[in-house]
TIGUBA-764678 format. One record per residue: residue number from 1; y, x, z of N, C-alpha, C, CB in turn. Coordinates in steps of 0.1 Angstrom, whole numbers, m for minus. Each point is the difference from the previous one (the first is absolute). Glycine has a CB too. Layout:
+-----+-------+-------+-------+-------+-------+-------+-------+-------+-------+-------+-------+-------+
: seq :   n_y :   n_x :   n_z :  ca_y :  ca_x :  ca_z :   c_y :   c_x :   c_z :  cb_y :  cb_x :  cb_z :
+-----+-------+-------+-------+-------+-------+-------+-------+-------+-------+-------+-------+-------+
: NUM :     Y :     X :     Z :     Y :     X :     Z :     Y :     X :     Z :     Y :     X :     Z :
...
+-----+-------+-------+-------+-------+-------+-------+-------+-------+-------+-------+-------+-------+
END
This chain:
+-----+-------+-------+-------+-------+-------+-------+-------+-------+-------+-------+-------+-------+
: seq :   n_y :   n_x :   n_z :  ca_y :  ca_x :  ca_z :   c_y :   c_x :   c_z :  cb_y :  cb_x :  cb_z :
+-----+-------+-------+-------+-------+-------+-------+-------+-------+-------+-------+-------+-------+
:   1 :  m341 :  m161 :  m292 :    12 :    m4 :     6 :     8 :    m8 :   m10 :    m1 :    21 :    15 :
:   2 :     7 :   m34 :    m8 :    10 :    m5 :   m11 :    12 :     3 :    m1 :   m11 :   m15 :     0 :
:   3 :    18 :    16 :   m10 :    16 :     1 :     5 :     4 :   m14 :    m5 :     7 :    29 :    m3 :
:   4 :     5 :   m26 :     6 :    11 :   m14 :     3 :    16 :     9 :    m4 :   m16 :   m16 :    26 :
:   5 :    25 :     5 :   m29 :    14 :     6 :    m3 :    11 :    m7 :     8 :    m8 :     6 :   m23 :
:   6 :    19 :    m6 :    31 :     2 :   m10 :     9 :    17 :     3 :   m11 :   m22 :     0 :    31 :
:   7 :    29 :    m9 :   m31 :    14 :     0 :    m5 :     8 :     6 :     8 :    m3 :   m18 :   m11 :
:   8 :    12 :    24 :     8 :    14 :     2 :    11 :    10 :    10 :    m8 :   m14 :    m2 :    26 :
:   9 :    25 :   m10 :   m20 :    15 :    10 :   m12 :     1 :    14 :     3 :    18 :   m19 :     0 :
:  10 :    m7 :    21 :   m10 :     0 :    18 :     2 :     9 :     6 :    14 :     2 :     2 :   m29 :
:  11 :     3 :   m12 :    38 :     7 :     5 :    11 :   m11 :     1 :    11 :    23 :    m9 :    m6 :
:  12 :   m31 :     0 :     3 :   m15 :     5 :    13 :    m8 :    13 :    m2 :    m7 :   m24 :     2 :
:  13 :     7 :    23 :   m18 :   m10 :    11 :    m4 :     8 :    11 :     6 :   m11 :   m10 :   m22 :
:  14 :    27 :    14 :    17 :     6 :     9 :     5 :    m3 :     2 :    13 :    15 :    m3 :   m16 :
:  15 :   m13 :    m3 :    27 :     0 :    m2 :    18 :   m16 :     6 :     0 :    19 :   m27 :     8 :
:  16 :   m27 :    19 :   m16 :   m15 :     7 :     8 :    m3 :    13 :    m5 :   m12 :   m22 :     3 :
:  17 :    23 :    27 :   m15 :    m6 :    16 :    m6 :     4 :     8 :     9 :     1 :     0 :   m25 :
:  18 :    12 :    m3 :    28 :     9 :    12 :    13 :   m14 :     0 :    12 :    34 :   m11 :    m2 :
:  19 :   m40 :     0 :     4 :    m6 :    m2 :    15 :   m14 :     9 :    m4 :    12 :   m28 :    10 :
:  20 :   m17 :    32 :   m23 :   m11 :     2 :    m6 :    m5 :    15 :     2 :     6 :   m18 :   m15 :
:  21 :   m11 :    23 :    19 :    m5 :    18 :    m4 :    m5 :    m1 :   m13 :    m9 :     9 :    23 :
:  22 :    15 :     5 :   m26 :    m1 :    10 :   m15 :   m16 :    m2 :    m2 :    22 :    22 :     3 :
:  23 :   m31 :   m20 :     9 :   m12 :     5 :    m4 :   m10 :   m12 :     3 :     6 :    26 :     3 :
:  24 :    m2 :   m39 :    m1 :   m10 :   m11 :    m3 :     5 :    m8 :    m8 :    m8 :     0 :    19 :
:  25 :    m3 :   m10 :   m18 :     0 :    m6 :   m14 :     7 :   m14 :     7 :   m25 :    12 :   m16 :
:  26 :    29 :   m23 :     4 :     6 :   m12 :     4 :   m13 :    m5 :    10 :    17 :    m6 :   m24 :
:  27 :   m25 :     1 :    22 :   m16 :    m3 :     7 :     3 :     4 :    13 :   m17 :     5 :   m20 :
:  28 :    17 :    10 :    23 :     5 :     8 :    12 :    10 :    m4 :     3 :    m9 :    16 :    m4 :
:  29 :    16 :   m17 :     6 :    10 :    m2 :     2 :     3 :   m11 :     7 :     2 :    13 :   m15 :
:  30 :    m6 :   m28 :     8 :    m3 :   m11 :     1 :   m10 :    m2 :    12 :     7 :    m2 :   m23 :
:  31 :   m18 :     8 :    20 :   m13 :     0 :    16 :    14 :     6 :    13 :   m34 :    13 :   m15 :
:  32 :    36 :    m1 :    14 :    10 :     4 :    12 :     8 :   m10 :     1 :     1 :    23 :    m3 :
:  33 :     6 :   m27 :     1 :    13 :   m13 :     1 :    m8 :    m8 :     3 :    18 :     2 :   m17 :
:  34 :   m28 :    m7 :    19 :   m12 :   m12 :     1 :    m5 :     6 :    14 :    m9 :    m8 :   m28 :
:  35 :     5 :    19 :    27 :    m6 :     2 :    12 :     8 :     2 :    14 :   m15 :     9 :   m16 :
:  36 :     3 :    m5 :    27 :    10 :    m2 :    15 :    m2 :    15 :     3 :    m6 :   m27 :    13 :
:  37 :     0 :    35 :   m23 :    m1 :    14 :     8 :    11 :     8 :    m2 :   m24 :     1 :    m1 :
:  38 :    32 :     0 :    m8 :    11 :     8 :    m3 :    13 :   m12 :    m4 :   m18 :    23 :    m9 :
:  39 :    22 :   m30 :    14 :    13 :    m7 :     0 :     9 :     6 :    m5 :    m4 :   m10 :    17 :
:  40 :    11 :     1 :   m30 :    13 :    11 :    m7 :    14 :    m8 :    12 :    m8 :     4 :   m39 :
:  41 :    12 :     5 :    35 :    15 :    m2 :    12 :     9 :    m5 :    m9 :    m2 :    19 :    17 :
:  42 :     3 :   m34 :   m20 :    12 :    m1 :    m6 :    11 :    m4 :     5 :   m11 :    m2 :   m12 :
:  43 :    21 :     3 :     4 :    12 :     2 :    13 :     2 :    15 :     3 :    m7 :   m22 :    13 :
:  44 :     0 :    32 :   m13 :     4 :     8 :     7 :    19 :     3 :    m6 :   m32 :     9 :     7 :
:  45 :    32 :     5 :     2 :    19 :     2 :    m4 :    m7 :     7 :   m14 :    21 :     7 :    28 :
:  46 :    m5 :   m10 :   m36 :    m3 :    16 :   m12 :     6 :     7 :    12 :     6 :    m5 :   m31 :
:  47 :    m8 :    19 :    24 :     8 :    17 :    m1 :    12 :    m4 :     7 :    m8 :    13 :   m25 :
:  48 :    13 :   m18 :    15 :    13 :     2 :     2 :     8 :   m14 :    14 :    m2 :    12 :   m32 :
:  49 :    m5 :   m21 :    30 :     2 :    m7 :    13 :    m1 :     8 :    15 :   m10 :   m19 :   m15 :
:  50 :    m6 :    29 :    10 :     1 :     6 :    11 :     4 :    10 :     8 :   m10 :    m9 :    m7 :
:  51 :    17 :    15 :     0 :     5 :    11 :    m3 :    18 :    m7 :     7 :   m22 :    12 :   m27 :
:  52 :    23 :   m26 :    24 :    13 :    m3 :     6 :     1 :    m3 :    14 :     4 :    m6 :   m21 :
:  53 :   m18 :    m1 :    22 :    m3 :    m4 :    17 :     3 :    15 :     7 :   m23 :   m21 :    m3 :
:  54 :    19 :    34 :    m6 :    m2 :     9 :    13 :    10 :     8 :     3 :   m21 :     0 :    m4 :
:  55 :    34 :    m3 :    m9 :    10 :     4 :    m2 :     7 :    m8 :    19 :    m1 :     3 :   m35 :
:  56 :    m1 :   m15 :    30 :     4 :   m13 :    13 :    m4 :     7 :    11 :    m5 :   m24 :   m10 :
:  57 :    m7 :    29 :    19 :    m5 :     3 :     6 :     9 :     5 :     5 :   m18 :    m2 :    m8 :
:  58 :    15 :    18 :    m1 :     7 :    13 :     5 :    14 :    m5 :     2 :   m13 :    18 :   m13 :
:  59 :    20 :   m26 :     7 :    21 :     3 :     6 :    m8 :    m8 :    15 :    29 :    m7 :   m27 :
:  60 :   m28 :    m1 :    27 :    m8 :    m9 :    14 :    m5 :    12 :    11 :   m13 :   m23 :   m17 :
:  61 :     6 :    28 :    15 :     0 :     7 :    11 :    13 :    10 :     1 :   m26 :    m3 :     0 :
:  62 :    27 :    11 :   m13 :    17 :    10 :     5 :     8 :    m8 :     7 :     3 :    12 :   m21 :
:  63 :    m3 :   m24 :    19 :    13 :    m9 :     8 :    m3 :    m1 :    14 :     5 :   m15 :   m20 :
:  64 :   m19 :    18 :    24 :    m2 :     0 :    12 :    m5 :    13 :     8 :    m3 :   m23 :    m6 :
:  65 :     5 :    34 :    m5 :    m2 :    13 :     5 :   m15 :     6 :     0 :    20 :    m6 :    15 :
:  66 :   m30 :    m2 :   m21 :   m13 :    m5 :    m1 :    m7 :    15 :   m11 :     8 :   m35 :     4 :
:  67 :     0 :    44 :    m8 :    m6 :     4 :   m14 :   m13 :    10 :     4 :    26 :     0 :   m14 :
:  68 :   m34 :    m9 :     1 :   m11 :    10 :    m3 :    m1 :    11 :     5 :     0 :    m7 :   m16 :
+-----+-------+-------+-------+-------+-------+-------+-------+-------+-------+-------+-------+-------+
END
């Protein structure tokens, strides 16, 4: 197998470690992001975004008598 080294500044590297699991390797990681069988979700919300949508949610329905 050959390897190769591809360049990229330290703010990509940062972006693709967050997107990375603890227990594969760069290689891995790289095939998954490449591949069609497990699609990383980028974009998705953080925590805490989501955590505000559902805050939104919930007054939204109290206002309409709607609650959980």
């Amino acid at each position: 197998m050959s390897r190769t080294s591809i360049p990229i500044n330290s703010e990509t590297k940062d972006r693709l470690s967050r997107l990375k699991r603890s227990d594969e390797t760069w290689d891995e990681f790289l095939t998954r992001l490449a591949g069609e069988d497990e699609p990383i979700r980028v974009g998705a919300w953080s925590d805490k975004d989501a955590e505000a949508v559902r805050e939104s949610i919930d007054r939204s329905r109290e206002s309409f008598g709607l609650d959980r």
